[in-house]
TIPALO-258047 format. One record per residue: residue in one letter; y, x, z of N, C-alpha, C in turn. Coordinates in steps of 0.2 Angstrom, whole numbers, plus 5000, padded with zeros to 4 digits. Each point is the difference from the previous one (the first is absolute). Layout:
# residues N
aYXZYXZYXZ ...
***
This chain:
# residues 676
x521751295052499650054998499450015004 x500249995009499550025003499449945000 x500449944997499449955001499549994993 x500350044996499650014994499450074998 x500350045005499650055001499549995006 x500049965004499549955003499549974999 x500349954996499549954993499650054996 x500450044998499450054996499650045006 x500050005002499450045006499749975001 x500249945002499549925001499549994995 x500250004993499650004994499650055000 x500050045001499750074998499349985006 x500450005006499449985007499549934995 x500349964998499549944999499450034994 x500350024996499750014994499650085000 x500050045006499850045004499349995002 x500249955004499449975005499749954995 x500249964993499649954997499550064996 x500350054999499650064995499350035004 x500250015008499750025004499249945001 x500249975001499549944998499449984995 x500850014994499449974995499550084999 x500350035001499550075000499350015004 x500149995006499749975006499349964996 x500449954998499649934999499350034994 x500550054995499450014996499550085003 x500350025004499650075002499549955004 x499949975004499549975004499749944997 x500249974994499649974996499550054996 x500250034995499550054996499550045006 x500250025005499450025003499649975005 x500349955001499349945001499749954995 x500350004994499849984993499250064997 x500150075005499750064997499349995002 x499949955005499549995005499449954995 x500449954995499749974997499650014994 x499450044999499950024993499449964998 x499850034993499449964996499550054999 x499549974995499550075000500350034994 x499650085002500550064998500450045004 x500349965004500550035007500649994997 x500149974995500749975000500449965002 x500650015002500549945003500549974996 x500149964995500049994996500949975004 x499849945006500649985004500650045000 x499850065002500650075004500250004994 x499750034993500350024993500549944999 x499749955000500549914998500850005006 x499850035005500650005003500450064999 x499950055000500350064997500549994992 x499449984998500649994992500349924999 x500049965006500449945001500650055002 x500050035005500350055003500950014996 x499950004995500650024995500250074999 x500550044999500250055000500450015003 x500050065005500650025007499550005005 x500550005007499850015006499449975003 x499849934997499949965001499050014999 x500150024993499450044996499650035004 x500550075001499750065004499649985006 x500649965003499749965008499249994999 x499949934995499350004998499550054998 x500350064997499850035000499650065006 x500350005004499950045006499549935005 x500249955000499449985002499449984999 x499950024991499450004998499850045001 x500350085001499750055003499750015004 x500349985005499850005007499349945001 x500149974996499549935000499250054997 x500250024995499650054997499650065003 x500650035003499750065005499649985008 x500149935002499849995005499349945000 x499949954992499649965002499650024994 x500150054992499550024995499750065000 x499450014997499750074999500650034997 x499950075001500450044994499850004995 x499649974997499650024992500349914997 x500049965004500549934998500650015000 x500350075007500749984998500550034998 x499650054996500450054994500249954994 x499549974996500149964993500549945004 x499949985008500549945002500650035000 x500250075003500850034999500350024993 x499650014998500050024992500449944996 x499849935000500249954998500649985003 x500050005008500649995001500750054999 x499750075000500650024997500449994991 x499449984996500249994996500449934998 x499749955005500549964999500849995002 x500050065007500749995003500350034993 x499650064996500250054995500449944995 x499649954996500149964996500649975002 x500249995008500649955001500550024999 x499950075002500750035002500150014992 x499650024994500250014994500449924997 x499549945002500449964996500849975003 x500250055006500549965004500550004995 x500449925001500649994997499949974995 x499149994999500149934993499749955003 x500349945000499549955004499649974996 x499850014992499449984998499450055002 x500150065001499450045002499950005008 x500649975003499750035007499849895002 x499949974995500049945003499050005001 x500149945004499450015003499249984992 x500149974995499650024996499850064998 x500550024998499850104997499950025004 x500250005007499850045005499249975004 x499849934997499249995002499750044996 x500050004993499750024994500050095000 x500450015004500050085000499850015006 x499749975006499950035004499350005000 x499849934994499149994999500050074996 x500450034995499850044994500050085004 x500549995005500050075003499450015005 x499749965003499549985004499450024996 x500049994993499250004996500150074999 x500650014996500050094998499850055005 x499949995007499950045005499349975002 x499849954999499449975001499650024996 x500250004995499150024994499750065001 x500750065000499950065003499450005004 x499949975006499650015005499149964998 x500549954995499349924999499550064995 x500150044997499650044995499550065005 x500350035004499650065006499549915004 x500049955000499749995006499249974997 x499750015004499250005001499949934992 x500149945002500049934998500649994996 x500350034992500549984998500249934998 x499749974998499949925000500249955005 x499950035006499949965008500850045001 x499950055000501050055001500449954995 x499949994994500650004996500049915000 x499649975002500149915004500450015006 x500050055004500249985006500850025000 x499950054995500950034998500349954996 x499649974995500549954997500249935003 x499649995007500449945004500250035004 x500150045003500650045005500450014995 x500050034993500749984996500449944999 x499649955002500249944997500349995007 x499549995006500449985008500950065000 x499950064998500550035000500649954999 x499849984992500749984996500249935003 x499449985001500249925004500550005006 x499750045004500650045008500549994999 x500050054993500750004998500449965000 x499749954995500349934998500149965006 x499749995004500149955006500550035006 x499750055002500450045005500950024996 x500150004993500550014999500749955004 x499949934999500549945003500150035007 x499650035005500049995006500250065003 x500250064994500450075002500550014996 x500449934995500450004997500249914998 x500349995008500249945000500749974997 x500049944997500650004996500049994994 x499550034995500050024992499649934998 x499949945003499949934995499349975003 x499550035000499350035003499849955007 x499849955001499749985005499750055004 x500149995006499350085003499849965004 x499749914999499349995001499450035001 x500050004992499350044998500050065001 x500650035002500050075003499650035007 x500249935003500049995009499450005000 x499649944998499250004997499650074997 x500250024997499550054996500150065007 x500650025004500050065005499549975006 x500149925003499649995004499450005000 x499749984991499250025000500150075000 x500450034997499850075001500050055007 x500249985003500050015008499449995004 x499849914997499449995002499350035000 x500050014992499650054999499850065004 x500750035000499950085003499749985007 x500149935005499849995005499149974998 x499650024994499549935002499550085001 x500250065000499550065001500050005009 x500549975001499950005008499249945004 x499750015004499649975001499949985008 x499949955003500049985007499349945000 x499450055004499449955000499649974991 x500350044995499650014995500649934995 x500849985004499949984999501050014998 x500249994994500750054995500649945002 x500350025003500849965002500449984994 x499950054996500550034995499649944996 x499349984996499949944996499949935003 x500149995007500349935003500650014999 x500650065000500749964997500049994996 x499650024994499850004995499949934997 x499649985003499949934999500449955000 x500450025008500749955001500450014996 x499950064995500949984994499649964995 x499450034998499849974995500149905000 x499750005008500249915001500649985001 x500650035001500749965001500050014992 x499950064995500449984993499849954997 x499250004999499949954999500149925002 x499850005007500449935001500950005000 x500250034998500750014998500349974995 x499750064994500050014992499549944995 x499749995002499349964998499550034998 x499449984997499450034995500250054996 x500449994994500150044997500050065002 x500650035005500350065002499450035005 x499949955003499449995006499450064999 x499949974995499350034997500250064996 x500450014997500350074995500050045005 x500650005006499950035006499550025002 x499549965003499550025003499450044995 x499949984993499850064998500350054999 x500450034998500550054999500050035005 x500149975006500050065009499550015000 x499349964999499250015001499850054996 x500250014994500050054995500150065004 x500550005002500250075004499550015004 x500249935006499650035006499350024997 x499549984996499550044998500150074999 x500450024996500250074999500150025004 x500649995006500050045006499450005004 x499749965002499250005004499650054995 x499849994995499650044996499249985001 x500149934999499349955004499750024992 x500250014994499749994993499649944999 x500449965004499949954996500549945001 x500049944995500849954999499849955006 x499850005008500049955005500749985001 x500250045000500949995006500349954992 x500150024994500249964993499949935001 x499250025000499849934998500249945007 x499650035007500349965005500649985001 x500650045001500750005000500449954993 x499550024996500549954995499849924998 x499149985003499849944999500249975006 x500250045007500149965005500749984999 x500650064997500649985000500349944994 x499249994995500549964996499549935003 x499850005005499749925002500749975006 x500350065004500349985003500649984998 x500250034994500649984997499849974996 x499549944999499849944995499949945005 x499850035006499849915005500250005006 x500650064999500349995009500549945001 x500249984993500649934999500550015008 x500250065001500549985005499950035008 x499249995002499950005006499450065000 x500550045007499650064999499250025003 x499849955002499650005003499149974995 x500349974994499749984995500050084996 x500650045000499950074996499750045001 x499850005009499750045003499149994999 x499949935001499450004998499750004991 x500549984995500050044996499950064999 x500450065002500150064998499250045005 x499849975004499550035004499349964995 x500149954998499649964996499650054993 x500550004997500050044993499750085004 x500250035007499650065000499650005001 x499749975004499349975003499649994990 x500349994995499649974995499950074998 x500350045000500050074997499650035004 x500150025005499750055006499349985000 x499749935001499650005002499250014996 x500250024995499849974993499850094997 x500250055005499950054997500050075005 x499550035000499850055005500550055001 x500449994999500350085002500350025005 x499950065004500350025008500549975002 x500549974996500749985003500049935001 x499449964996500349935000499749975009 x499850025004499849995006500849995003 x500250055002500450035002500750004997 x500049964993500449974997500349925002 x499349995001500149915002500149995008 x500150045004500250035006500950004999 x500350044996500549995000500249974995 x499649954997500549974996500149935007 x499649985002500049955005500550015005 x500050085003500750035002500649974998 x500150034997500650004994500249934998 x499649955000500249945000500149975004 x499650005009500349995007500950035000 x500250044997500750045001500349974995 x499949984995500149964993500249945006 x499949975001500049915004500550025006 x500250075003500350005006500750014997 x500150034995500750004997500549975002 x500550015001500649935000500149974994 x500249925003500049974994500650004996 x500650035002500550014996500050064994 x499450025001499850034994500149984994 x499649945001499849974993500249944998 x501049995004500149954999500049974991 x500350064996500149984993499249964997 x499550025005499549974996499949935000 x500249995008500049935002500449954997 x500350034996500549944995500850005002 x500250015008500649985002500550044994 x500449944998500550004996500650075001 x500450024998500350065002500649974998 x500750005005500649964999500450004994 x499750084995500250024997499849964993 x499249995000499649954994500549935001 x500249985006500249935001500549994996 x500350045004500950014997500050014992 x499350034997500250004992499749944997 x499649965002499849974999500649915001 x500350025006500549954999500550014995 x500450055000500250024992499950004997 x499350004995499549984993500449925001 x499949965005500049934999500549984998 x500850055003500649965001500150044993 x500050044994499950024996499849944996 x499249995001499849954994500349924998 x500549995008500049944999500850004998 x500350065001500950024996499749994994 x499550044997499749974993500049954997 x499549975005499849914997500749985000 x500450005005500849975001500350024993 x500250084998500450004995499649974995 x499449984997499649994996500349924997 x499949975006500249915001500650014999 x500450035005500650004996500450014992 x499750044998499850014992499649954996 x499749975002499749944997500749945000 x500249995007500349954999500750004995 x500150085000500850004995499849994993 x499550025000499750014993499549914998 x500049975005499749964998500649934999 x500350025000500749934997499849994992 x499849935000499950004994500550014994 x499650024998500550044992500149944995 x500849994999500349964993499650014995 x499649994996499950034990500349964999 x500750024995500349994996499650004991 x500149944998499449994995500750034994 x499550044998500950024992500149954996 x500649984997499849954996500050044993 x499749934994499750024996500450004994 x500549985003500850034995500050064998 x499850035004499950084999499850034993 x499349974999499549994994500650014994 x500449925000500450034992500550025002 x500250035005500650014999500150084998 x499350045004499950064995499850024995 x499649924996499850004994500650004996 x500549955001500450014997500650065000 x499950045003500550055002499650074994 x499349975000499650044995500149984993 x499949945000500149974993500549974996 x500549965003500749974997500550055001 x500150045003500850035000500050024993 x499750024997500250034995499949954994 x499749955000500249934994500849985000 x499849974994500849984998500349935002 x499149955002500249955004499849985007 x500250075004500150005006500349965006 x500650004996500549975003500149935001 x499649994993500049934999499549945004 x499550065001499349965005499950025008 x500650065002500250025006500649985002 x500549964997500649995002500249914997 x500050004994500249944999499449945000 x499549994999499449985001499450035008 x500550005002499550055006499849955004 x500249935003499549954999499550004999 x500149984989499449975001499550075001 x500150055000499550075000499750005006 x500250015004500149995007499349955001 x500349934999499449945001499350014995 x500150044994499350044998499850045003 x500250055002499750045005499849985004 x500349945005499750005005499349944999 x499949964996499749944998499150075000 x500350044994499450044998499850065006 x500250015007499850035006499349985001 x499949935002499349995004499550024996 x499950004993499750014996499950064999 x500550055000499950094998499650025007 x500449985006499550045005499549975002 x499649954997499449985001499350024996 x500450004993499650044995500250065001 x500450055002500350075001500250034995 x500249954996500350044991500249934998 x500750034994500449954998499650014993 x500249924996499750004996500649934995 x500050004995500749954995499749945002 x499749975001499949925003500349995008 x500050075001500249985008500949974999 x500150034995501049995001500249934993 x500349965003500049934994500450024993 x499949954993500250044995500650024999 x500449975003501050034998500050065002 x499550015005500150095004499850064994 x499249955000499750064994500250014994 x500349944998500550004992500650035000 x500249995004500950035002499950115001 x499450005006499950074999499850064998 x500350024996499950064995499650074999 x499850005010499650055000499749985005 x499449964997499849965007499450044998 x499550074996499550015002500150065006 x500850014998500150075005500349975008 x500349925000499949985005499449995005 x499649974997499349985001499650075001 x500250055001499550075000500450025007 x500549974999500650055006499649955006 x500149935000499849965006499450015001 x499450014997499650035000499850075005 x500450044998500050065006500449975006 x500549975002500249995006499549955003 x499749964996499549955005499650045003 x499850054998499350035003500450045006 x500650044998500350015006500149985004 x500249934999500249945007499350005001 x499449974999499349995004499750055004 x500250094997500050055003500350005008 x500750004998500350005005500149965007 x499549944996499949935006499250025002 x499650034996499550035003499950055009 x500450054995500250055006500349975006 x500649964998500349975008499549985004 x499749964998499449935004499450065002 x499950074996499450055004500450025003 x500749995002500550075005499949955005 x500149945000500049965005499549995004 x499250004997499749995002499650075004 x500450074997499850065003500549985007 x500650004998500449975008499749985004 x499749925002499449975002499550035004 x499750044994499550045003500050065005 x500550034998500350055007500449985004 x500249935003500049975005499749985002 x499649974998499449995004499450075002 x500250054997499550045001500550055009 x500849985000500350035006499849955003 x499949945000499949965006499250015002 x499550024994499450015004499950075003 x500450034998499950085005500349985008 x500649974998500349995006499449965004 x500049964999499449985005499350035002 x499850034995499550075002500150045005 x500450034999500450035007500349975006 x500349984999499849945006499649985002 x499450005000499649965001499550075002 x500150074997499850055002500450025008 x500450014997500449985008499849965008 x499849934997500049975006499250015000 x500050055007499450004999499849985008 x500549985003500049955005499749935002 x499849984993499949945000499250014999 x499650094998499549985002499549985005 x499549984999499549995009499750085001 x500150015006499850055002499450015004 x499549974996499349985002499650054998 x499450015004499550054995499449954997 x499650034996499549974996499549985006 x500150025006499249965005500249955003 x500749995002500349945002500149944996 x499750014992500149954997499349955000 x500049955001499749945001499850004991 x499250004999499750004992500049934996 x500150014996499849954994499450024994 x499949935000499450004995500349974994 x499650034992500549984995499249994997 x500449954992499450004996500349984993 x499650034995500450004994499449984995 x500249954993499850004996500350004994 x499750044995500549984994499549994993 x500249994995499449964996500450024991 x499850034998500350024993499949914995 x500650004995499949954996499549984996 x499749964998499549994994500050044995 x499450055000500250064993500250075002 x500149995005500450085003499650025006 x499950084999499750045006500350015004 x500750015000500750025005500449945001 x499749995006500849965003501050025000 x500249974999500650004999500449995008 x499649995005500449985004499950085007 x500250005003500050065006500149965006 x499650025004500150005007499950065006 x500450015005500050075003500149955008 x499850055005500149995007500050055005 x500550035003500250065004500649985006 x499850055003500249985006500750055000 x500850015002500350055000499950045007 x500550064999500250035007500249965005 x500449964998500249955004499649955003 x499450004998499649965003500049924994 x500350014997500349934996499249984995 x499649955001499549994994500449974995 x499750034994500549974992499350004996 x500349934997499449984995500349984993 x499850034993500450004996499649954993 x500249974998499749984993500450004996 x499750034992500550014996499549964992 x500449994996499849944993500350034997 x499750044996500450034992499949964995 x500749994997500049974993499250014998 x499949944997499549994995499450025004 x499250034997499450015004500050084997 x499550015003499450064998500150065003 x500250044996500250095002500750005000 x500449994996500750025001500249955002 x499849925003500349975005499950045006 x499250025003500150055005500250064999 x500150044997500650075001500649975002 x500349934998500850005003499949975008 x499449965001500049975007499850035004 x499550074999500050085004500550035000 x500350024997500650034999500649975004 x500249945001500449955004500050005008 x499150015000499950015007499750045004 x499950074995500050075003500650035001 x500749974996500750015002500349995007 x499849924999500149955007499850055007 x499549994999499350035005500650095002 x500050024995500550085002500649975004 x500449984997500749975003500049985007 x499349955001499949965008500050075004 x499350044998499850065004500550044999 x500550004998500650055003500449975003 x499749925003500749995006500649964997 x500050004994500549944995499949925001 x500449975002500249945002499649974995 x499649955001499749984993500549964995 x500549985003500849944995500150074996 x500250055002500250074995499650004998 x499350025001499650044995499649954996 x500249925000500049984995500549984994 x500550005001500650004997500150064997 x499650045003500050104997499649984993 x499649985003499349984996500049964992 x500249965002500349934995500750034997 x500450065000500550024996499750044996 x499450065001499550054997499549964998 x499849965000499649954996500549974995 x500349985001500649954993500150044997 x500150095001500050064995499650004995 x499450005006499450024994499849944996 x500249945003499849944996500649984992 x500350045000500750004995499550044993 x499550055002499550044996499449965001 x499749995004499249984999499949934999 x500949945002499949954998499649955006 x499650055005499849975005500249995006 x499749945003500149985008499549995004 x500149995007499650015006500249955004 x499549935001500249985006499850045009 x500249995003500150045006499949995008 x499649985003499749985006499950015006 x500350005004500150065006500249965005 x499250035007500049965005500350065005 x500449995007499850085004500049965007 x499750015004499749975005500050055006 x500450005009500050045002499549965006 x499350025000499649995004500150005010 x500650015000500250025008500549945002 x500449984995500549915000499549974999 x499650014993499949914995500550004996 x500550044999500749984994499550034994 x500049944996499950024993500649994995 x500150024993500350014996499849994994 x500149954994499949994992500450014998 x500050074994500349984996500050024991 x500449954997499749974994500550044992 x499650014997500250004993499549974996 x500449944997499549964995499349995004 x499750005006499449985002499849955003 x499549984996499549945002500249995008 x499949965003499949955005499850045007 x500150025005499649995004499849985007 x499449995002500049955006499750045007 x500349975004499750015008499649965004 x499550015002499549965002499950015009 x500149955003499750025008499749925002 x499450015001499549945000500249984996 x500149924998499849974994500749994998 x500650025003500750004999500250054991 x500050004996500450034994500649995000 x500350074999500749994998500050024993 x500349984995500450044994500650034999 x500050064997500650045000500050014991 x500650004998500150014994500650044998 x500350004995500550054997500249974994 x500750054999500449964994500250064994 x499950075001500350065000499550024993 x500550024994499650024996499550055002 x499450024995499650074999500350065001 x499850065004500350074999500050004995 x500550044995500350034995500149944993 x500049935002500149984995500749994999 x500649995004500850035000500449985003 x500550045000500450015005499850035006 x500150084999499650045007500349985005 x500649985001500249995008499849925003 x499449984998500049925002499650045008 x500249955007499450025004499249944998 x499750025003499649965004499849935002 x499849944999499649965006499950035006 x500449995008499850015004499749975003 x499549965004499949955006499750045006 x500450015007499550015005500049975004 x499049995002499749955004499850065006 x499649945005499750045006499449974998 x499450045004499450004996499749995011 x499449974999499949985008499050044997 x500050025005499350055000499549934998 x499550044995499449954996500649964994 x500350014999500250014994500050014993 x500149984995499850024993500450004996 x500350074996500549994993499650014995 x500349954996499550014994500450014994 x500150064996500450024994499750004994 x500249954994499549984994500450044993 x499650014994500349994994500249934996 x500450014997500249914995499349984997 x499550045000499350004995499749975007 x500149995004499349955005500149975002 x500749955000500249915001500850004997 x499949944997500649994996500549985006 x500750035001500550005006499949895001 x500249974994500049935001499149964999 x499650045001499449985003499350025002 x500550035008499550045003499949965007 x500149934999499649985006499450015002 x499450014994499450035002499950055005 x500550054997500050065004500349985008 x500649965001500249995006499249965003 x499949964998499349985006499450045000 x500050034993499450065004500350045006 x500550035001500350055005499849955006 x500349945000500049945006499550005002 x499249994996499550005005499650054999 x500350074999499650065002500050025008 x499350015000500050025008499650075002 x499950064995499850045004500650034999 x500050095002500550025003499850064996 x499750024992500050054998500449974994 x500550064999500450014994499950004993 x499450065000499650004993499549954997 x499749965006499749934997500449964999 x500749984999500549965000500450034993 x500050044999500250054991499649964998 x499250035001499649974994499849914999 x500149975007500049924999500749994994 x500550035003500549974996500050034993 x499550064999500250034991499449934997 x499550005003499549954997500049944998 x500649975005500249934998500450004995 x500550065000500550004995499650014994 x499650044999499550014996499849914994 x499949975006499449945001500649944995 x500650005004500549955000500650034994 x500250074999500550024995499650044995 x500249954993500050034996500650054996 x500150045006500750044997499650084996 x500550004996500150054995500250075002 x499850015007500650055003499350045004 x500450065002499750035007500149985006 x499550015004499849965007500150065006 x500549995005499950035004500349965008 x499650035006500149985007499850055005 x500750015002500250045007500149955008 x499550015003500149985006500150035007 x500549995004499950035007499849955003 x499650015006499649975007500550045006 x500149975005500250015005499549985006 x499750065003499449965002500349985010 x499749935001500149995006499950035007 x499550044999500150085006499750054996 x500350065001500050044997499550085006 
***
């Protein structure tokens, strides 16, 4: 009993001392918030933290150091309308106590802006200049409610609320109150000023960067009462340069964020900008001397925490790919079809038509033979024409039976349901097929999203360049080529050169060979193995091709400039060759066109190694016929310069010159140059 009557003491002292505190914390907030005003003589900060303040003990406290703020640092003619307001608000709180929609921090911005103007217009009507009064009361109403809203997170922690943006808006607000202080003409309070502006920035980036910096500059204008937008415009062009070209290093931000003020300040006569550019230069010497642990998160270091879920995503996706494979493979044992036999046919005609004849018996029982040997004799004939007909069956049958128009109408309907039903099977079968293969291509998707191990983790500067060069030539009669050619470089660093040959020529041969290799081209640049994302590819192609009838042969070079490993690989594609000095090699393929059938067919793969000053050369069937492109192999042999593009157009011109083919012409070349 004695040790529970202890803990409760204990409790009372903690919770004693945390009340005594937060009480503390807001009576000498609001009256040094009271220090900070706009024109008018408003302080618009004090009101924001008093009705952040909530209802209770905690209110009042703010309250009393607004007074004191008021009585010791405003005129009495400002700080009647400033007490006036604050007791209304504490009034407001303590009325809405006990519902937490009214006392939540919205209603309570929105009422302290509304309780602020009611007491405000009062006075904006007696004053000299009602126009210039009732502008300066309508943005001290607005700074009012804003207070609110910000300062609310940071006197009511706990309720979901970041107090980021809290911590920010009290430290400008602080600032401010400090930029009225002056040491050699020259304000302390608008060089920290500058400092925060530049850490959020180079923080947050541009966007926030710049929103902040006008938004506080806004103020500081206000508070100064310079009448005119210098602190806006400087603050918010220097902060949105720094947090657009710092890329990481602070020393680049600092010269930006001085940069952009210098573009401002210098540019326009007002008292401050001298004396401005003084401390902003300050303020970025103190900006640079920061500790760097500041701003690790800017610097990219990874957080144990991103790694760790990051290793989980993996071990996740590849449980996927696994159960996916595994599912394919139970599912993919090939299925028996049992073909029905076509007994069936009479034997439910007959159930519909002879049971109830008189000689039934006679052509199902005692003669069942030879009946038997007619129906089966006149089989290949009924399912081939799909209907019975009296020549299909020999004449003892016809003559013997007595209701053969009503047998022949019965056989009739069950033939159609036996081709029905063999219909159906052979589309169930082939939907089987297709969503087998459709688990074995996600499986490998994933997987292959997964291993992201295998890729090179190279930046784009350290990659060694290539030179490409392309021609393509529409068919005789046609504006539009049917063939596509693309060349990009991945994250990876991998160059990939694609050529694509859509069925037929013109426009809707190219709609399908764009279409083929704007897919491809996505797939590669998400990091998809190219064996998967063609297989991907070629199973969504066979789909579309089951409607449109069409196909794509498919051509894919990928070349990792840092080895020399290169890559070909082929669906239905023309021939192609490697050139280094006078040496050709030919590469070929056996792999039908994307989406002509069977989506799970892979690829043609060949990998070669490529030696710098090198040349691959990727063609359509339309500019050398696979069995008679020697031409083409000796022109590669004694080409000697070392440009790409003139080496397209030699070879489109001869093929031009030497094939009379009926097709579209196209040619993709990489050059691999000998120093780079």
């Amino acid at each position: 009993m004695k040790q529970k009557h202890t803990q409760k003491n204990k409790r009372r002292r903690e919770h004693g001392t945390a009340l005594l505190m937060s009480c503390g914390i807001r009576f000498f907030l609001a009256a040094a918030l009271t220090g900070n005003r706009i024109p008018g003589g408003y302080a618009p900060f004090a009101l924001g933290c008093v009705a952040a303040s909530g209802p209770g003990a905690g209110a009042f406290a703010a309250l009393c150091g607004a007074a004191l703020g008021a009585l010791t640092l405003m005129d009495f003619v400002d700080a009647l309308p400033f007490l006036a307001v604050c007791t209304l608000i504490l009034a407001a709180s303590a009325a809405f106590h006990g519902n937490r929609v009214l006392t939540g921090p919205r209603v309570m911005s929105l009422a302290a802006a509304l309780l602020f103007l009611s007491v405000g217009v009062i006075y904006v009507f007696d004053a000299e200049e009602p126009v210039e009064a009732l502008t300066a009361c309508a943005a001290a109403a607005g700074l009012t409610g804003a207070s609110t809203w910000f300062f609310w997170p940071l006197l009511h922690p706990g309720e979901g609320r970041s107090p980021a943006e809290g911590i920010l808006f009290l430290t400008a607000a602080l600032l401010l109150s400090a930029q009225r202080l002056s040491f050699g003409g020259l304000s302390p309070g608008r060089m920290l000023f500058c400092v925060l502006l530049a850490c959020t920035s180079f923080v947050h980036g541009a966007a926030i960067g710049a929103a902040t910096g006008m938004g506080l500059g806004l103020t500081a204008d206000l508070c100064a009462e310079s009448g005119t937008c210098i602190l806006t415009a400087a603050f918010g062009f220097a902060s949105l340069l720094c947090g657009r070209y710092a890329n990481g290093q602070r020393w680049r931000g600092a010269l930006c964020f001085l940069g952009g003020a210098c573009a401002i300040l210098l540019t326009t006569r007002d008292p401050l900008s001298n004396s401005l550019l003084v401390e902003c230069g300050s303020g970025m010497l103190l900006f640079l001397l920061l500790p760097d642990k500041l701003f690790q998160p800017r610097r990219g270091t990874p957080k144990p925490a991103k790694q760790e879920s990051a290793k989980r995503l993996k071990e996740r996706l590849n449980r996927a790919a696994a159960a996916l494979r595994d599912l394919y493979d139970n599912c993919a044992l090939d299925t028996i079809v049992t073909e029905e036999n076509p007994a069936v046919i009479f034997d439910r005609a007959a159930e519909r038509a002879c049971r109830s004849c008189t000689r039934c018996e006679r052509c199902w029982q005692e003669e069942y033979s030879a009946t038997f040997q007619a129906l089966n004799d006149a089989t290949p004939m009924i399912l081939d024409r799909g209907r019975s007909v009296p020549g299909d069956f020999p004449q003892f049958f016809t003559a013997r039976c007595i209701r053969l128009p009503e047998f022949l109408a019965a056989v009739n309907v069950e033939v159609s349901a036996y081709l029905l039903r063999g219909q159906y099977r052979q589309q169930l079968d082939e939907t089987r097929r297709a969503a087998r293969r459709q688990y074995a291509q996600l499986s490998e998707l994933l997987a292959a999203t997964a291993a992201t191990e295998e890729a090179l983790p190279v930046s784009r500067r350290e990659q060694p360049h290539c030179r490409f060069g392309t021609a393509l030539r529409p068919k005789r009669g046609e504006n539009v080529c049917g063939d596509t050619a693309l060349s990009f470089r991945t994250e990876n660093g991998l160059w990939c050169l694609l050529l694509a040959d859509g069925m037929g020529s013109g426009a809707e041969a190219k709609e399908e060979s764009s279409l083929t290799c704007r897919l491809l081209r996505q797939f590669l640049e998400a990091g998809i193995r190219p064996e998967s994302a063609l297989r991907t590819l070629n199973a969504a192609m066979a789909l579309r091709g089951e409607v449109t009838g069409s196909f794509t042969t498919m051509d894919l070079c990928m070349f990792n400039a840092l080895s020399g490993d290169a890559a070909f690989y082929k669906y239905g594609a023309a021939p192609s060759y490697l050139k280094k000095g006078s040496v050709v090699r030919r590469i070929t393929g056996i792999s039908l066109p994307v989406g002509l059938r069977d989506g799970g067919t892979a690829p043609d793969v060949t990998h070669v190694r490529l030696d710098p000053g090198s040349f691959a050369v990727m063609i359509s069937d339309g500019v050398a016929d696979p069995s008679q492109d020697q031409w083409l192999q000796s022109l590669l042999a004694g080409w000697e310069s070392d440009e790409p593009q003139e080496l397209a157009r030699a070879i489109m011109t001869e093929s031009l010159r030497r094939q009379n083919s009926l097709d579209d012409r196209g040619v993709q070349i990489l050059y691999w140059p000998a120093t780079v």
